[in-house]
N, C-alpha and C positions, 0 to 999 in steps of 0.2 A: 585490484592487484592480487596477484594469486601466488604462491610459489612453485618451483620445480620440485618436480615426482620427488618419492625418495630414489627410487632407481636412477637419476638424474643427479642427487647429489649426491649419490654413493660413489658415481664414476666421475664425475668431473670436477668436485668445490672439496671434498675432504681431503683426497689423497694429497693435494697441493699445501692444506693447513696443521699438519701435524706439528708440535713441537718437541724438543727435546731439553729444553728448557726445566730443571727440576720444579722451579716457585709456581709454574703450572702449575694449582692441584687437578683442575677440571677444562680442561679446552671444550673446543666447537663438538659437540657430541649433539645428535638429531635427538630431537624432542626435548631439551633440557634446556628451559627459559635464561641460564646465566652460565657467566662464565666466573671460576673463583682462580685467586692468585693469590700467593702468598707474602705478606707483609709483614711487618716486625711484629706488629702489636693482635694479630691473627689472617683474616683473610678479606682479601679486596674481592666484591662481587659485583660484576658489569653485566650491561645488557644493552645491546642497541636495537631499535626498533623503525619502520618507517613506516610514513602512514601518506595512502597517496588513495586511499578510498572514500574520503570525506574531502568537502569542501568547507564548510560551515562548522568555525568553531575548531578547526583542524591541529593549530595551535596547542589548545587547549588540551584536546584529545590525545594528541601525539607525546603529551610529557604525562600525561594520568598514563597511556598503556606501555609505556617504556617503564616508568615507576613500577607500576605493577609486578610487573617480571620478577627487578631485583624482590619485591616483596615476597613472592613465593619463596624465599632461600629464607623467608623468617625474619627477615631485617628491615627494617625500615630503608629505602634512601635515602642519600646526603646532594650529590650533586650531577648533574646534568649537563649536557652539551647536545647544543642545536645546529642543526643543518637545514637550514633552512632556502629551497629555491622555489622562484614566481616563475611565469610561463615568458612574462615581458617586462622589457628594462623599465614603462609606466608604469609598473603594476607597485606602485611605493605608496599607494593606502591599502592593498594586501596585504605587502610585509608588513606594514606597523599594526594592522588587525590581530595579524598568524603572532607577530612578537608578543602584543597588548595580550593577545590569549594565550600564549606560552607561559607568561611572566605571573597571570592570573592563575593557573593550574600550580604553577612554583609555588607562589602563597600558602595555595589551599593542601597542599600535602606538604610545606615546612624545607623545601629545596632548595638550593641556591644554582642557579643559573651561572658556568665557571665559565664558557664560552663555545665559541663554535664558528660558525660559517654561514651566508647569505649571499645568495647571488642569483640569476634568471638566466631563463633557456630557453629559447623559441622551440626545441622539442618537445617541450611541455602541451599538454590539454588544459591542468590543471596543477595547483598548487603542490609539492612534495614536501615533505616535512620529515626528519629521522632525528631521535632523540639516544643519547646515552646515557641511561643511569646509569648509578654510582652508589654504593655503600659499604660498608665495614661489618664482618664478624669479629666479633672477638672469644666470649667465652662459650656459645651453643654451637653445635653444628649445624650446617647447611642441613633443609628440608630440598631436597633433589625431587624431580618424575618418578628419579626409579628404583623408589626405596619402598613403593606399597607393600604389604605383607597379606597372605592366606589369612582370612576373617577380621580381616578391615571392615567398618565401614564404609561408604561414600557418602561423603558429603558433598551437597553442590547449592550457592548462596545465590541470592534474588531469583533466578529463573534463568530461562534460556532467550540466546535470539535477542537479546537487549541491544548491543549495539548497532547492530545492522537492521533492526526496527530501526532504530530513533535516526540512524544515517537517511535510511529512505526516505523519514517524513520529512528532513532536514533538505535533503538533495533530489530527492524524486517528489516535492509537494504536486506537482501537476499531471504527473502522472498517477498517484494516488489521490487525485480526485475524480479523474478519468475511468478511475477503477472503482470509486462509489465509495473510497474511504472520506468520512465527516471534516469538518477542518476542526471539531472535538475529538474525532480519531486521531488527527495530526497531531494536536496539541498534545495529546495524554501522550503519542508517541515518542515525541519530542522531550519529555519530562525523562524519560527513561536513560537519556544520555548523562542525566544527574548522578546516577548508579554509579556511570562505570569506575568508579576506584574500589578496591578491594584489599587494600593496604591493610583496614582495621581486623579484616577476619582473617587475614593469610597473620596477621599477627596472634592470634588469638590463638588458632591452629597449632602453629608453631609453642605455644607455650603449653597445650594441651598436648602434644606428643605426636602431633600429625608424619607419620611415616613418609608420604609424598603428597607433592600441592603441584599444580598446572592452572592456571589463568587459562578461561577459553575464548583464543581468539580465531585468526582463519581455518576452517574447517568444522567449528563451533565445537559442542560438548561429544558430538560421537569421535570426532577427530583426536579430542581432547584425551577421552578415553583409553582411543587406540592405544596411542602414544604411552600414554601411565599402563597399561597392560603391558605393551610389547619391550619398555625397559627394564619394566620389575619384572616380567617374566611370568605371569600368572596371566589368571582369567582377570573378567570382570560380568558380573551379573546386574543388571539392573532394572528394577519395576517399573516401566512406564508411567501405568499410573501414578506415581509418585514424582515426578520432573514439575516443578512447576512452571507453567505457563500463564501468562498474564494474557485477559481477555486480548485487551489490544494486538499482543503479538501476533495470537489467533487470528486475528480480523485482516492483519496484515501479510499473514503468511498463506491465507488463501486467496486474500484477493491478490496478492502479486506470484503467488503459487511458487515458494518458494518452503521448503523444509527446516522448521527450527532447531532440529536437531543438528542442522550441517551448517545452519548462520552464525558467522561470525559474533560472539559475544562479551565482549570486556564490561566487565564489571560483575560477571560470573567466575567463582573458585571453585576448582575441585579438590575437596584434601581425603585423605586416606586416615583414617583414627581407629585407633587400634579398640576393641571392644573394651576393655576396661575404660577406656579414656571419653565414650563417649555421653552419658551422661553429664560429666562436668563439660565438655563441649559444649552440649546444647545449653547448660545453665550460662555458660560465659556467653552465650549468642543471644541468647532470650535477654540477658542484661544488658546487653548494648544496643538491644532493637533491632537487632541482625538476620534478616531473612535469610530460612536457608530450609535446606530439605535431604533427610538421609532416605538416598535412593537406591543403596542397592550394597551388595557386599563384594568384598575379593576373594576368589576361590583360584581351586588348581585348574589349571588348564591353560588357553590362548584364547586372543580375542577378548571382543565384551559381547552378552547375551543380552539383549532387549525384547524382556517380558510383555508382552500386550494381549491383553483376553485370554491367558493362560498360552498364547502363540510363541515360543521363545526363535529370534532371530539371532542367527551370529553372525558378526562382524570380524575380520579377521585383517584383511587388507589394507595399508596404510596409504591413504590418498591426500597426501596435505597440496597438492596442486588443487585440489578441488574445492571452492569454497561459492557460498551462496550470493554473497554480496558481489564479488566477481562476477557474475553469471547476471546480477541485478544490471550490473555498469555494461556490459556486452546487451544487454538488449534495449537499456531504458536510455543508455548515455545521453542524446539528446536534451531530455530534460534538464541536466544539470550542468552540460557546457555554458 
């Protein structure tokens, strides 16, 4: 699944969603993971998400990268709503898999499950899944996209390519054996879906002073980036060499010749840390075991600059229609009907 351009929902999806509502603080604004409203006790922060690129585990996945979201704003999540539809009216040990795995995700990040929706559609291929987080500010402010500052750091956690690795090994196993990846390639790729919550570091950020945080999902970490440059208004520089990459993703992203840099990745954060801030960063991250990696800084300018053999590339153009794992399902589909 892919999104429309931004030229696409500049003309057609915004103009229609404007409010005039004051307890708005923050509506539907591109590249900003939540929306915040005003409550008595501070500020309500939503997020809704759909996930219709995984089959395996889908459940699961769809309430971790919905959580996610509100987590960028600093806050933990509270509660969720599921929408949940199967392809066919038989398909009633899918739902109770997609539910058992919703219900299992709720658990493990402390959620309550408030309700939602369930039903099937023969114009389905496959299963659809869309989740709403749900949490409370009260006395911090919201960590937004587009608050990075000139001589930030970047920070970016586990690596790149995570999720849309571990999707393919999960949903393309026969065609990534086709392609000469091991079924110990599969496995180790499969582990990597473990990652994707990022709740513990976008919290961490947040209490270290992170200026702006972005979760990188469709479009992966250059998308990611765009978006954090093009709302704060500045450049973005960043060292190649310094992106980590796990062997596996490597192994995976040549033999299915797709670019880790534009794959979809949850369970990777980007936050912005103001130089003073960044040493106690990395002590709070080094303490919690938290992989992570400062790749590059925020400067004046537009775009993000991608260093490689002293080669600098600019990036400038916002393409969130274009994503890797998309472009995986358009050629491999077969395998995981």
């Amino acid at each position: 699944m892919s999104k429309f351009s931004l030229e696409v929902l500049s003309k057609y999806v915004h103009p229609f969603i404007q409010t005039t509502d004051p307890e708005v603080i923050l509506g539907s604004v591109f590249g900003e993971d939540v929306a915040l409203t005003r409550i008595e006790d501070g500020m309500l922060v939503s997020h809704v998400d759909p996930i219709v690129g995984a089959v395996k585990d889908i459940g699961w996945l769809a309430v971790h990268v919905a959580c996610n979201d509100v987590a960028t704003s600093g806050t933990p999540p509270r509660w969720i709503l599921l929408l949940v539809l199967v392809p066919h009216k038989e398909d009633e040990h899918l739902l109770e898999d997609i539910m058992r795995d919703a219900g299992r995700a709720a658990n493990e990040i402390g959620v309550s499950i408030i309700g939602g929706h369930t039903g099937y559609s023969s114009n389905l291929s496959r299963p659809l899944v869309a989740v709403t987080a749900l949490g409370t500010l009260a006395k911090q402010n919201p960590v937004l996209t587009k608050g990075a500052h000139v001589g930030d750091h970047l920070f970016i956690t586990k690596g790149i390519a995570l999720e849309g690795t571990a999707i393919l090994a999960n949903d393309f196993a026969n065609t990534a054996s086709q392609l000469g990846i091991s079924e110990h390639e599969l496995t180790m790729a499969r582990e990597l879906m473990k990652s994707v919550s990022i709740i513990p570091e976008a919290l961490i950020f947040a209490q270290q002073g992170a200026t702006a945080m972005h979760d990188v999902t469709r479009g992966g970490l250059l998308e990611t980036l765009l978006e954090v440059a093009k709302l704060s208004e500045v450049g973005i520089e960043v060292d190649a060499s310094r992106i980590p990459i796990s062997p596996v993703v490597s192994r995976f992203s040549k033999a299915f010749q797709f670019d880790p840099l534009k794959m979809i990745s949850s369970g990777t954060l980007v936050a912005a840390i103001p130089l003073e801030h960044v040493e106690a960063t990395r002590k709070s991250l080094d303490d919690k075991g938290i992989v992570y990696a400062d790749i590059g800084e925020v400067i004046e300018g537009k775009g993000v600059q991608i260093i490689q053999e002293e080669q600098a590339t600019l990036y400038q153009e916002i393409h969130c229609e274009e994503d890797e794992l998309a472009r995986m399902w358009e050629i491999y589909s077969q395998d995981a009907v």
